[in-house]
mmCIF file of the N, C-alpha and C atoms, coordinates in Angstrom:
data_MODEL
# 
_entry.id   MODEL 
# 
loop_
_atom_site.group_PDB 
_atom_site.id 
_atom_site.type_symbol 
_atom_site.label_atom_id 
_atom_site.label_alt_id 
_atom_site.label_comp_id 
_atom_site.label_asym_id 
_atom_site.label_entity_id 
_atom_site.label_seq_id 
_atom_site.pdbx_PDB_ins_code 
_atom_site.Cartn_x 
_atom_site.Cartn_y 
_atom_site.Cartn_z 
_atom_site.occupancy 
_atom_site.B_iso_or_equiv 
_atom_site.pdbx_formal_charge 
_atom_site.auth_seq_id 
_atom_site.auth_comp_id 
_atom_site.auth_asym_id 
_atom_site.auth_atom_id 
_atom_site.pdbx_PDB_model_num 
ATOM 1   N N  . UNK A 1 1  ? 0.827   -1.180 0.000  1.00 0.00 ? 1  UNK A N  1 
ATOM 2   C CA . UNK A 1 1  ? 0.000   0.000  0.000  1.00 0.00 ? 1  UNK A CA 1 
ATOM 3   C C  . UNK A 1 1  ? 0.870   1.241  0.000  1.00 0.00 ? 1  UNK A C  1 
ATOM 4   N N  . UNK A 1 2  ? 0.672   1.939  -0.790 1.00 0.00 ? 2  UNK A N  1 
ATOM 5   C CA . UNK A 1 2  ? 1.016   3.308  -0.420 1.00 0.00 ? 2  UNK A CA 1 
ATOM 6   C C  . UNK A 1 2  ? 1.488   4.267  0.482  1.00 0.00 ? 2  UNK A C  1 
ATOM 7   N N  . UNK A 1 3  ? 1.938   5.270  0.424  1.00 0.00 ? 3  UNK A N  1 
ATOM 8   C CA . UNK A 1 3  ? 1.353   5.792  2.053  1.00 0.00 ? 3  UNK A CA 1 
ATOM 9   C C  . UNK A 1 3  ? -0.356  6.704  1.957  1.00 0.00 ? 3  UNK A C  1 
ATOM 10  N N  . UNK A 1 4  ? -0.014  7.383  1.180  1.00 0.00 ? 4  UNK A N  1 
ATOM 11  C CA . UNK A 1 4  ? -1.323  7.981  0.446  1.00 0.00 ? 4  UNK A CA 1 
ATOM 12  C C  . UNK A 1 4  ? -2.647  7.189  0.842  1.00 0.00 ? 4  UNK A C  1 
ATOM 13  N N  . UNK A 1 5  ? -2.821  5.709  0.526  1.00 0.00 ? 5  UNK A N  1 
ATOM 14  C CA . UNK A 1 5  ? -3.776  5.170  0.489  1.00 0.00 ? 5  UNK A CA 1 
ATOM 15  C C  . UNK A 1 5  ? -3.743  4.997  2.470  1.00 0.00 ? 5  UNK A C  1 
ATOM 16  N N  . UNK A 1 6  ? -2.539  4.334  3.093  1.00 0.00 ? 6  UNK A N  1 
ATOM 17  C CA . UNK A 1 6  ? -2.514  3.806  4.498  1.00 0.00 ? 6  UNK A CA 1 
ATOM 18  C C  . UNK A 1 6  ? -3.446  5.314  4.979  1.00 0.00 ? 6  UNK A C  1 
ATOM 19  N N  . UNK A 1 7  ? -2.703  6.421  4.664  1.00 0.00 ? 7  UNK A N  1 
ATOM 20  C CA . UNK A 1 7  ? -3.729  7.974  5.347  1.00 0.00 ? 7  UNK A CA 1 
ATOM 21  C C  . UNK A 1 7  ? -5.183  7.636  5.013  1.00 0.00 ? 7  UNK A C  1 
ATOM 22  N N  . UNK A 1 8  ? -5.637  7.428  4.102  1.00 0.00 ? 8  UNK A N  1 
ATOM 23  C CA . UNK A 1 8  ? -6.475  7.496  3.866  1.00 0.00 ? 8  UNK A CA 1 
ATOM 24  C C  . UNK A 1 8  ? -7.767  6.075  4.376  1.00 0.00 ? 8  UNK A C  1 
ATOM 25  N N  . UNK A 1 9  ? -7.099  5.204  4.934  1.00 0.00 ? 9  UNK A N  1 
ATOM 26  C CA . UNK A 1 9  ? -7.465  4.463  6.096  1.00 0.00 ? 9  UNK A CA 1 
ATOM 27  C C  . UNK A 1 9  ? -7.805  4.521  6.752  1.00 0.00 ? 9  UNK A C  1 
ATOM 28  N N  . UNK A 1 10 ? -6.373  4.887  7.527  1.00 0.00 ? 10 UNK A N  1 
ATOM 29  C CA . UNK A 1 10 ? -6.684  5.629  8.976  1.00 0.00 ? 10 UNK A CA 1 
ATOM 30  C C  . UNK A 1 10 ? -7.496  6.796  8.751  1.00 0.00 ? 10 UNK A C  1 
ATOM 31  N N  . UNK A 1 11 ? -7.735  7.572  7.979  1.00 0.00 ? 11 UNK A N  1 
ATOM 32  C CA . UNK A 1 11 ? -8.554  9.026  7.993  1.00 0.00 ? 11 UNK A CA 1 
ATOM 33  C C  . UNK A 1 11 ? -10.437 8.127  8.231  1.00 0.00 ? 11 UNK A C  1 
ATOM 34  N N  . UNK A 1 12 ? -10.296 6.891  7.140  1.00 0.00 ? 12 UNK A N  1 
ATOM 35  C CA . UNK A 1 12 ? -12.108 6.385  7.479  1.00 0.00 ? 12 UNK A CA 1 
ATOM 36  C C  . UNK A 1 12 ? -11.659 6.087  8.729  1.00 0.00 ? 12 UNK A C  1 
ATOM 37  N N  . UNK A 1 13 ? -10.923 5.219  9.452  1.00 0.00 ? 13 UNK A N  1 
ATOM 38  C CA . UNK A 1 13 ? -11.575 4.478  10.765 1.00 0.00 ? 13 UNK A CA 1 
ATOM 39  C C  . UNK A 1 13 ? -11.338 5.237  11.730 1.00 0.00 ? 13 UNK A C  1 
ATOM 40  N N  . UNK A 1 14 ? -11.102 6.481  11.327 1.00 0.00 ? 14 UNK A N  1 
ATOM 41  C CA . UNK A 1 14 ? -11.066 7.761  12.795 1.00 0.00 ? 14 UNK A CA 1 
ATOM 42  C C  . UNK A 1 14 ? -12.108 9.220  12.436 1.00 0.00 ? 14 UNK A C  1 
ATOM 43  N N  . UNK A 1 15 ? -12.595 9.153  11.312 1.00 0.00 ? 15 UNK A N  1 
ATOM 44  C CA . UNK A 1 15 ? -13.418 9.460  11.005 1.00 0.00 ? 15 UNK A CA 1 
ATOM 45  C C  . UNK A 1 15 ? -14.425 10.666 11.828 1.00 0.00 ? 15 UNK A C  1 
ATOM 46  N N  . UNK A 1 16 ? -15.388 9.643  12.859 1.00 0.00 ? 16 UNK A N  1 
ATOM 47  C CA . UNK A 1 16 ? -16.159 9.540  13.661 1.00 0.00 ? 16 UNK A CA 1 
ATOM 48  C C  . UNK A 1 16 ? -15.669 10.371 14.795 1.00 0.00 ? 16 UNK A C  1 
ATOM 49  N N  . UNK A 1 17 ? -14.424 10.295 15.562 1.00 0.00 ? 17 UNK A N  1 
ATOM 50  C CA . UNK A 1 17 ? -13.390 10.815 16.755 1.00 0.00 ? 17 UNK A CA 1 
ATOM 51  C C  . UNK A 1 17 ? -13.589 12.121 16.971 1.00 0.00 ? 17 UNK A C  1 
ATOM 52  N N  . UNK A 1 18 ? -13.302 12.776 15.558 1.00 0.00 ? 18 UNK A N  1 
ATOM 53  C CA . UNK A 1 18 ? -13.684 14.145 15.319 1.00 0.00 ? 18 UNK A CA 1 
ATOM 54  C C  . UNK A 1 18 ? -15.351 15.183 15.723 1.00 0.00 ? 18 UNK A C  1 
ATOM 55  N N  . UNK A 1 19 ? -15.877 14.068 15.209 1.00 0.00 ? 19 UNK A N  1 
ATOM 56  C CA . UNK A 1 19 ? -17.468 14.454 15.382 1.00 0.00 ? 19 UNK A CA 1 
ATOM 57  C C  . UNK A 1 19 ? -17.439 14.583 16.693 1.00 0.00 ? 19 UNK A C  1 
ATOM 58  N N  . UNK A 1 20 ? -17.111 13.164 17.323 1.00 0.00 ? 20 UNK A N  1 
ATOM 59  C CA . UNK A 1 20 ? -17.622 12.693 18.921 1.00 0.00 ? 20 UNK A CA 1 
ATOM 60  C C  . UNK A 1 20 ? -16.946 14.329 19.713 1.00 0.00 ? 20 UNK A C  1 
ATOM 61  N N  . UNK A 1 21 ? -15.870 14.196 19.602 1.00 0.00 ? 21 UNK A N  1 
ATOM 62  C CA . UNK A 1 21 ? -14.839 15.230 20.265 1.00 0.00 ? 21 UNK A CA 1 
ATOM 63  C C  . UNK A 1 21 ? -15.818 16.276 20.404 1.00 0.00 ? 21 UNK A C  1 
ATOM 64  N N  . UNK A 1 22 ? -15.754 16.847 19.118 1.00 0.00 ? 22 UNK A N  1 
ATOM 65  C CA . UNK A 1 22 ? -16.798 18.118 19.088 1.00 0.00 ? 22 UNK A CA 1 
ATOM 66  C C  . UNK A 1 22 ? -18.016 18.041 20.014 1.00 0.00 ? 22 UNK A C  1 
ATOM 67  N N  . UNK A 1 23 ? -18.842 16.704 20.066 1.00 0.00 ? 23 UNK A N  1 
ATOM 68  C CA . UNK A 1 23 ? -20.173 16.798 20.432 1.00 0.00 ? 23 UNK A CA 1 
ATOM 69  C C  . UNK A 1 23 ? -19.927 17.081 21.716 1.00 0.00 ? 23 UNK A C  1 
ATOM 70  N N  . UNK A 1 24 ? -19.072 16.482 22.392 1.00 0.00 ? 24 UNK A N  1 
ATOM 71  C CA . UNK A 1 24 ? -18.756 16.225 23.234 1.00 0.00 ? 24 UNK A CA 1 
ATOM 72  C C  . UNK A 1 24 ? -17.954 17.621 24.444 1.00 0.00 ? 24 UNK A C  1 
ATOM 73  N N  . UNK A 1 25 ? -17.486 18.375 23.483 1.00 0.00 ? 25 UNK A N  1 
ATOM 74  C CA . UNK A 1 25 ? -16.751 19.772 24.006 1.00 0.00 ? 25 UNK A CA 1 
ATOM 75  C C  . UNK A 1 25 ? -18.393 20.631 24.283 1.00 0.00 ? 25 UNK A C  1 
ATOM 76  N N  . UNK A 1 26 ? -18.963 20.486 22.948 1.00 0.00 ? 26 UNK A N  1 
ATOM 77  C CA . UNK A 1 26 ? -20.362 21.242 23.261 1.00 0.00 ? 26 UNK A CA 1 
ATOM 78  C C  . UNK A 1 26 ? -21.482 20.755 24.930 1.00 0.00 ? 26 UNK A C  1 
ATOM 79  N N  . UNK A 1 27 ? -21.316 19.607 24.707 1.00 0.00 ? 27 UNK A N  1 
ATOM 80  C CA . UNK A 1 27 ? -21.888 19.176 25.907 1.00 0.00 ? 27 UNK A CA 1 
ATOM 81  C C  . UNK A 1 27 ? -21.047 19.479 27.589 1.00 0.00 ? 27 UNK A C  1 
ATOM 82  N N  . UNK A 1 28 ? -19.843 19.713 27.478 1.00 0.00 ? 28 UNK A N  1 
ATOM 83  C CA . UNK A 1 28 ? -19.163 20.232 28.736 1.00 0.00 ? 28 UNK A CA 1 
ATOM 84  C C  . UNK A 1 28 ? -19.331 21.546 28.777 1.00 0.00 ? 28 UNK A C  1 
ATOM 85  N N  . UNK A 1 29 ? -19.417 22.284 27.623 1.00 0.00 ? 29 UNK A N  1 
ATOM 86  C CA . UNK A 1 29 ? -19.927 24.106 27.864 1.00 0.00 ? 29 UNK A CA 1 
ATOM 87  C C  . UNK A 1 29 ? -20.836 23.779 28.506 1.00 0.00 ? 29 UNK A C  1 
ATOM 88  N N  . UNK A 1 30 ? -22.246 23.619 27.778 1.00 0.00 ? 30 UNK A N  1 
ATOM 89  C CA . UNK A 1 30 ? -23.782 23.512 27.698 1.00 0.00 ? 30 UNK A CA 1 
ATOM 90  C C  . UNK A 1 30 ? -23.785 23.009 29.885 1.00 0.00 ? 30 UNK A C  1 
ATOM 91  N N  . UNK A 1 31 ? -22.837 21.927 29.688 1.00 0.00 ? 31 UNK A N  1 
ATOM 92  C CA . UNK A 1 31 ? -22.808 21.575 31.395 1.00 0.00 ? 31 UNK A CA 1 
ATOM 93  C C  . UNK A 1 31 ? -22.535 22.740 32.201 1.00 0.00 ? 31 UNK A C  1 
ATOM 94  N N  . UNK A 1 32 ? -21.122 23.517 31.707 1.00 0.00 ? 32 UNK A N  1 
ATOM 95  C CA . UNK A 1 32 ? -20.380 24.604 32.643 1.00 0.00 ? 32 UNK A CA 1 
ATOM 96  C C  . UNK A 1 32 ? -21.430 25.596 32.946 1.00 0.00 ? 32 UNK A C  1 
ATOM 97  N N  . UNK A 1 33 ? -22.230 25.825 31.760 1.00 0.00 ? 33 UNK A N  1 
ATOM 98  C CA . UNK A 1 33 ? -23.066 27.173 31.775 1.00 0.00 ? 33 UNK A CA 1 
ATOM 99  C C  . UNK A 1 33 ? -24.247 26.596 32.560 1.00 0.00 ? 33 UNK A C  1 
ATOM 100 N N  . UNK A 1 34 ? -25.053 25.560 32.492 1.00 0.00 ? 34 UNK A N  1 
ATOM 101 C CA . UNK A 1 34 ? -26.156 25.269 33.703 1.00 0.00 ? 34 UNK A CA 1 
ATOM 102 C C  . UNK A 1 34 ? -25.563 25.416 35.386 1.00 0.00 ? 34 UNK A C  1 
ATOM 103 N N  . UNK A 1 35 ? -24.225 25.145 35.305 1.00 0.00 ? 35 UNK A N  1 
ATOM 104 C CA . UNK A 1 35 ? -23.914 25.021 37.082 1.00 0.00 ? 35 UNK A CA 1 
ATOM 105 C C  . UNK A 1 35 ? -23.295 26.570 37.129 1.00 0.00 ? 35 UNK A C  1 
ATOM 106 N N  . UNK A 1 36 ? -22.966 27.648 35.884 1.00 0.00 ? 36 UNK A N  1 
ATOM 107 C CA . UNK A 1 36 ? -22.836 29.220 36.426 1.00 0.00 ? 36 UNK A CA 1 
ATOM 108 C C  . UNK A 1 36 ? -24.040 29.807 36.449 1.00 0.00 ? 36 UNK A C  1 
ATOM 109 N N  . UNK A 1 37 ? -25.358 29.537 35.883 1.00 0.00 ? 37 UNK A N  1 
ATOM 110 C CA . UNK A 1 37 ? -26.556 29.704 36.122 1.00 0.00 ? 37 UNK A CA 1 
ATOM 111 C C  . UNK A 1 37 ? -27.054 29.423 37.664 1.00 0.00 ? 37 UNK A C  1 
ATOM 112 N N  . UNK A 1 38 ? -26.732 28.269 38.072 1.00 0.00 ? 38 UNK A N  1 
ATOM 113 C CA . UNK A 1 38 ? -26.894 28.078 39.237 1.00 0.00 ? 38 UNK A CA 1 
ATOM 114 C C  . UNK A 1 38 ? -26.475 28.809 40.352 1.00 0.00 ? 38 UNK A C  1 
ATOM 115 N N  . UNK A 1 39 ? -25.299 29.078 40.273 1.00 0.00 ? 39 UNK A N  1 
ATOM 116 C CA . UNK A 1 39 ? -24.188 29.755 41.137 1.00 0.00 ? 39 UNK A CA 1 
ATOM 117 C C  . UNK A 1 39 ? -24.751 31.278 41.149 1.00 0.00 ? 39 UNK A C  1 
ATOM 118 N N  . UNK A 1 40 ? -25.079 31.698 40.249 1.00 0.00 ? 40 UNK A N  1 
ATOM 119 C CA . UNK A 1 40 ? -25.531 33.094 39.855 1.00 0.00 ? 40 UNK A CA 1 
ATOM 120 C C  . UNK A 1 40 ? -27.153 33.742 40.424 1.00 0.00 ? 40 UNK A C  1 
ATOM 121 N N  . UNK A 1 41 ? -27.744 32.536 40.994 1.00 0.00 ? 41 UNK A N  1 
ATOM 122 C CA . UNK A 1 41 ? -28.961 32.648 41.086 1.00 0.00 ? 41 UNK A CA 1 
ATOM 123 C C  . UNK A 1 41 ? -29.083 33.555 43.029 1.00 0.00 ? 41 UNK A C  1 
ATOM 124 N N  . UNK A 1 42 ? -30.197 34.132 43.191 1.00 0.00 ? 42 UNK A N  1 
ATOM 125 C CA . UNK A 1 42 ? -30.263 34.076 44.677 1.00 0.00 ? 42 UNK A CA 1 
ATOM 126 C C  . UNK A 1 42 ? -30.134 32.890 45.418 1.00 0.00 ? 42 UNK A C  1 
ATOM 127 N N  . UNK A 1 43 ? -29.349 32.798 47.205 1.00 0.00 ? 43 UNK A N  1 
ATOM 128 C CA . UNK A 1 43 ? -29.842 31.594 47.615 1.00 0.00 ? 43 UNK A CA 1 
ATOM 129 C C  . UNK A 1 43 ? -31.011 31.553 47.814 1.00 0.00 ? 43 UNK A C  1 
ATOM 130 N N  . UNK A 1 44 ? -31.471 30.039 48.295 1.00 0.00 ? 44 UNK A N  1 
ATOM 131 C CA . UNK A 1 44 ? -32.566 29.845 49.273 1.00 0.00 ? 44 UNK A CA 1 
ATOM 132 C C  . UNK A 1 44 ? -33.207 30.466 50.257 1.00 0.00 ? 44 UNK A C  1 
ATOM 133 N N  . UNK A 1 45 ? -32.746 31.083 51.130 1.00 0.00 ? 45 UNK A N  1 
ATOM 134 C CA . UNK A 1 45 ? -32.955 31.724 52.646 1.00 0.00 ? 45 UNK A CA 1 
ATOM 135 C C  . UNK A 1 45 ? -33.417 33.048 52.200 1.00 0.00 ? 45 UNK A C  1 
ATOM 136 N N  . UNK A 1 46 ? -32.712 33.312 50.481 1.00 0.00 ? 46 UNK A N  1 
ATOM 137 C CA . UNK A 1 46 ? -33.446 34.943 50.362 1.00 0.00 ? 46 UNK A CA 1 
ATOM 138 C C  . UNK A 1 46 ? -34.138 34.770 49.329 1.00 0.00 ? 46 UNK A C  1 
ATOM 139 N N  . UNK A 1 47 ? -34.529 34.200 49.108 1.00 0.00 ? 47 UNK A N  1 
ATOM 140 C CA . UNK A 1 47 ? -35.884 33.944 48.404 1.00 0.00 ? 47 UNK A CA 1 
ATOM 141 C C  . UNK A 1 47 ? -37.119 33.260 49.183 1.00 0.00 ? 47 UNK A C  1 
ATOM 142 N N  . UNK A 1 48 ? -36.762 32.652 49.793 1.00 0.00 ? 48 UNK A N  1 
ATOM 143 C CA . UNK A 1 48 ? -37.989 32.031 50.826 1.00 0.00 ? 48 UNK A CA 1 
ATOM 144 C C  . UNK A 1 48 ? -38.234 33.326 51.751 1.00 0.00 ? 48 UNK A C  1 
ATOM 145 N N  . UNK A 1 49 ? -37.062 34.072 52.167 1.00 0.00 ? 49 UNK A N  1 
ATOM 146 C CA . UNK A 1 49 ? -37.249 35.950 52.945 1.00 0.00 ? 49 UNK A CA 1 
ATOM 147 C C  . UNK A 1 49 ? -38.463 36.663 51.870 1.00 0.00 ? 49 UNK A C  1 
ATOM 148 N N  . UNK A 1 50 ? -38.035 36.709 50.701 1.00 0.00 ? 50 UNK A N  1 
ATOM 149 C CA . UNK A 1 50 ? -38.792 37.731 50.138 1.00 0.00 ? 50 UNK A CA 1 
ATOM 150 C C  . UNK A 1 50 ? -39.972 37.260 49.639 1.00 0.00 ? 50 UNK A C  1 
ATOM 151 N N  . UNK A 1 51 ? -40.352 35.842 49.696 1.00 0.00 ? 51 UNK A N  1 
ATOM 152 C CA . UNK A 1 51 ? -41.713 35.126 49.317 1.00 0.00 ? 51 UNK A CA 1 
ATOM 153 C C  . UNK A 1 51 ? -42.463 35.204 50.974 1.00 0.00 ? 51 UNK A C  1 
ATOM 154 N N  . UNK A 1 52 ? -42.011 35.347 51.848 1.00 0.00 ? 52 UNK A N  1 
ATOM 155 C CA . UNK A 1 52 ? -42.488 35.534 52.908 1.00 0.00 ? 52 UNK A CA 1 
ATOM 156 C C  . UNK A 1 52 ? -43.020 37.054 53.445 1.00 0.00 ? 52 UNK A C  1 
ATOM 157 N N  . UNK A 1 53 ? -42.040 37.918 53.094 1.00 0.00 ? 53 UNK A N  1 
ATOM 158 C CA . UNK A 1 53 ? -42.711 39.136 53.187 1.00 0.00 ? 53 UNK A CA 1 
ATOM 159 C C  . UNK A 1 53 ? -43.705 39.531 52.340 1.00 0.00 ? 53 UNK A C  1 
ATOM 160 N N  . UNK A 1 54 ? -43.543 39.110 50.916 1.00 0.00 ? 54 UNK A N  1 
ATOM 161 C CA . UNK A 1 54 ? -44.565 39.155 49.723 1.00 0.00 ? 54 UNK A CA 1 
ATOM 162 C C  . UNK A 1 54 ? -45.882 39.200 50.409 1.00 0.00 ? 54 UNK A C  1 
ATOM 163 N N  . UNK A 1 55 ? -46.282 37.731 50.880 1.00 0.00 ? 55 UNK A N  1 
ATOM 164 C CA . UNK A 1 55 ? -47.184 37.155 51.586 1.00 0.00 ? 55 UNK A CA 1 
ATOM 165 C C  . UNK A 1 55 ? -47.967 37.958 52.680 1.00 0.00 ? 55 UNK A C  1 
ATOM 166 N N  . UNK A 1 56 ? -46.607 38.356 53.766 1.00 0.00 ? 56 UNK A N  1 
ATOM 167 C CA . UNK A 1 56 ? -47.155 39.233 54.732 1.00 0.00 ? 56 UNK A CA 1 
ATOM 168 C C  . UNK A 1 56 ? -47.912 40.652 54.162 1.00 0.00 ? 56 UNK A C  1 
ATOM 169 N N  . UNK A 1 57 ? -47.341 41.303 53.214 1.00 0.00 ? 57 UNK A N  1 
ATOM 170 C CA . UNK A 1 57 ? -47.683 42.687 52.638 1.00 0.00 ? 57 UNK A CA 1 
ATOM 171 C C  . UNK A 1 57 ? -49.181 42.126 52.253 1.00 0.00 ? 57 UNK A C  1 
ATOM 172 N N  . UNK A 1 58 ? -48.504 41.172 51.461 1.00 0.00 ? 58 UNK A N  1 
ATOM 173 C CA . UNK A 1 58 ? -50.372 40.970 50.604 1.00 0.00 ? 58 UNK A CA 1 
ATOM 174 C C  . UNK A 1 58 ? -51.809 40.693 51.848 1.00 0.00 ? 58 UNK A C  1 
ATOM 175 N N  . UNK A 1 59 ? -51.506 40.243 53.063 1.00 0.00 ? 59 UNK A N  1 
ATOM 176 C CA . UNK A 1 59 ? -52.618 40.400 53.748 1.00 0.00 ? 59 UNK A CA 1 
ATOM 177 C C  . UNK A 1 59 ? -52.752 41.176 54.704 1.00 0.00 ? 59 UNK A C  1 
ATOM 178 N N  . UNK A 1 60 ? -51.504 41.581 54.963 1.00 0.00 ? 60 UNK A N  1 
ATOM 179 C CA . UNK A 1 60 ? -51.372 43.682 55.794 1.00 0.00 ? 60 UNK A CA 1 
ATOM 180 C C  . UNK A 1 60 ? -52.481 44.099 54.858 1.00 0.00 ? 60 UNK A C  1 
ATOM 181 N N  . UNK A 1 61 ? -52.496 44.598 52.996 1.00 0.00 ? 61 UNK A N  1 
ATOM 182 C CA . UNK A 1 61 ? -53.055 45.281 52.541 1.00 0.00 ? 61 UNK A CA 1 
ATOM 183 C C  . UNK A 1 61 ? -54.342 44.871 52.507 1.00 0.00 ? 61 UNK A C  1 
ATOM 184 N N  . UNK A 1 62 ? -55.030 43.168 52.397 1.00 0.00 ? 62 UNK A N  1 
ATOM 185 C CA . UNK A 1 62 ? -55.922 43.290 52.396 1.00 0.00 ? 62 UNK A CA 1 
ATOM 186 C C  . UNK A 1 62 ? -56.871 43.241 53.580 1.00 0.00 ? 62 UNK A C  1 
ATOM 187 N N  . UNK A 1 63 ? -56.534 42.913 54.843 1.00 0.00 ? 63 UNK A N  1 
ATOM 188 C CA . UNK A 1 63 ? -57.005 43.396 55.930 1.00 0.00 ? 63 UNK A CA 1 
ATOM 189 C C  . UNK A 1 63 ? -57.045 44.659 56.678 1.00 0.00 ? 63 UNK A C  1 
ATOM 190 N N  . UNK A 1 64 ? -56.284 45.881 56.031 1.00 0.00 ? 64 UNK A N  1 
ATOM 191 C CA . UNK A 1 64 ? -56.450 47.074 55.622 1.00 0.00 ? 64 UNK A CA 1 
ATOM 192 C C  . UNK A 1 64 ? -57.657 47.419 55.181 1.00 0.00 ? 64 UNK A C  1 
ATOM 193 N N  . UNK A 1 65 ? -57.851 46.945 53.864 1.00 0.00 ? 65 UNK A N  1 
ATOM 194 C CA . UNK A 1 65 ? -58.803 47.357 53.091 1.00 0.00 ? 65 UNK A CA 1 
ATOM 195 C C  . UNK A 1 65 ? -60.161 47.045 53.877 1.00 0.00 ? 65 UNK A C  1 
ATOM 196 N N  . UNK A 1 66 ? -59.888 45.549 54.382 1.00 0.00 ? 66 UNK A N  1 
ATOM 197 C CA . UNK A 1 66 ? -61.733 45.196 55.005 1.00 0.00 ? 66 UNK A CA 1 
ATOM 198 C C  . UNK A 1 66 ? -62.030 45.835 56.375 1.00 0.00 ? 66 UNK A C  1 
ATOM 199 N N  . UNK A 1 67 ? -60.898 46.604 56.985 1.00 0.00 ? 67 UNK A N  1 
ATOM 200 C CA . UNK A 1 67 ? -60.995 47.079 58.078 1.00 0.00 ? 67 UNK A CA 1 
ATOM 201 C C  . UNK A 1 67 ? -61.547 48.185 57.449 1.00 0.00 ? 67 UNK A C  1 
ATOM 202 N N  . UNK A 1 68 ? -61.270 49.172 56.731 1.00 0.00 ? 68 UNK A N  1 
ATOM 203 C CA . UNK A 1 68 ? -61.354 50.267 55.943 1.00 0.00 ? 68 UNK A CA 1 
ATOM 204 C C  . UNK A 1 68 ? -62.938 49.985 55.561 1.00 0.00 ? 68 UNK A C  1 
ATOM 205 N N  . UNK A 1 69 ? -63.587 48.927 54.545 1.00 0.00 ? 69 UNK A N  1 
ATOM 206 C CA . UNK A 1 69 ? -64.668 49.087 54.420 1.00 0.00 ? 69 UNK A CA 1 
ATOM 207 C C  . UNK A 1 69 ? -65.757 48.512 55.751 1.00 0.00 ? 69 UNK A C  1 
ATOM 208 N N  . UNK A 1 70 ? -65.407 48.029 56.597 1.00 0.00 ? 70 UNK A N  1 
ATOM 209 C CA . UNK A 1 70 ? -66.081 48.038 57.889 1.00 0.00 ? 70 UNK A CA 1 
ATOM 210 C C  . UNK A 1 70 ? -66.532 49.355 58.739 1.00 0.00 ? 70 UNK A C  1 
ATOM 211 N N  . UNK A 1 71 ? -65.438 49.828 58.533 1.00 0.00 ? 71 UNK A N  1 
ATOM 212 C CA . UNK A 1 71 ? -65.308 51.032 59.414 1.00 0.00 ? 71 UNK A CA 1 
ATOM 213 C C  . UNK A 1 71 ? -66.531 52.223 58.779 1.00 0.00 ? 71 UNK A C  1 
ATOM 214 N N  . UNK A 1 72 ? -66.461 52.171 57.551 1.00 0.00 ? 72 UNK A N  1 
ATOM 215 C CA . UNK A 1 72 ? -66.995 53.038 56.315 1.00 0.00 ? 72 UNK A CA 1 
ATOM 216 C C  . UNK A 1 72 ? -68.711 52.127 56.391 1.00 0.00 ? 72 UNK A C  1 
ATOM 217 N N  . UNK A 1 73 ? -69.243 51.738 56.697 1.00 0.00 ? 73 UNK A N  1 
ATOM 218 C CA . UNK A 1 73 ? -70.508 50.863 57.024 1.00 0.00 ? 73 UNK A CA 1 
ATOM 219 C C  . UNK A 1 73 ? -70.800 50.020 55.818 1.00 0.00 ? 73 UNK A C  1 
ATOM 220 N N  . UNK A 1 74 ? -69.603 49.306 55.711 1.00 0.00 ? 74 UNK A N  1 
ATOM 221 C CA . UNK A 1 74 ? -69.647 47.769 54.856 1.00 0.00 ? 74 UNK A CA 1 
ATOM 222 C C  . UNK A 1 74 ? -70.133 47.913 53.769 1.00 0.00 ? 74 UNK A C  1 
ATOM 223 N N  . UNK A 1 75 ? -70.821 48.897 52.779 1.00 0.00 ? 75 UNK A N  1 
ATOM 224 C CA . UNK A 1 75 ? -70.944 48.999 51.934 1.00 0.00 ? 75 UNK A CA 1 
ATOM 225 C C  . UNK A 1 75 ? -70.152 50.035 50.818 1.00 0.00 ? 75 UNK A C  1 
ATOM 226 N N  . UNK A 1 76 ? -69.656 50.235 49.764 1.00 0.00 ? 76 UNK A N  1 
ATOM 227 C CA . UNK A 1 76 ? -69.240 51.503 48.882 1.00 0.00 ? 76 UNK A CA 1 
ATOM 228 C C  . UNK A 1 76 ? -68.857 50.457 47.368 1.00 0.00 ? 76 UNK A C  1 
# 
C-alpha cells in the first residue's frame, strides 16, 4: 500500500473521533453554563425571605382594606 492510500485508512476508521470530540466539548460548555446559572442565582434563605414578606404585605393590605370598608358601614 502506499502511504497515500494507508492515510487514507486511517482518515475512514477515525473518522467519527472528530465528530464525537466536538459533540462532546459542546456538551461540557452547555454543562459549565447550567452550574454558572446556578451559582448566579439568589440563595434559598433569600428567596424564601422575600416570598415571605410578599405574603405578609399581601394580607397587611388586604385586611387594611376590610378594616377600611367596615369602618366606612360595609358597603361603597
Amino acid at each position: 500500500m502506499t502511504e497515500e492510500a494507508i492515510n487514507f485508512e486511517q482518515c475512514q476508521l477515525h473518522s467519527g473521533f472528530e465528530a464525537r470530540l466536538t459533540e462532546r466539548e459542546k456538551q461540557d460548555e452547555e454543562q459549565w453554563d447550567a452550574i454558572n446559572n446556578l451559582r448566579n442565582r439568589l440563595p434559598t434563605w433569600a428567596t424564601i425571605t422575600i416570598s415571605l414578606l410578599t405574603f405578609l404585605l399581601g394580607c397587611s393590605l388586604t385586611f387594611a382594606m376590610l378594616a377600611d370598608r367596615i369602618s366606612h358601614g360595609g358597603t361603597e
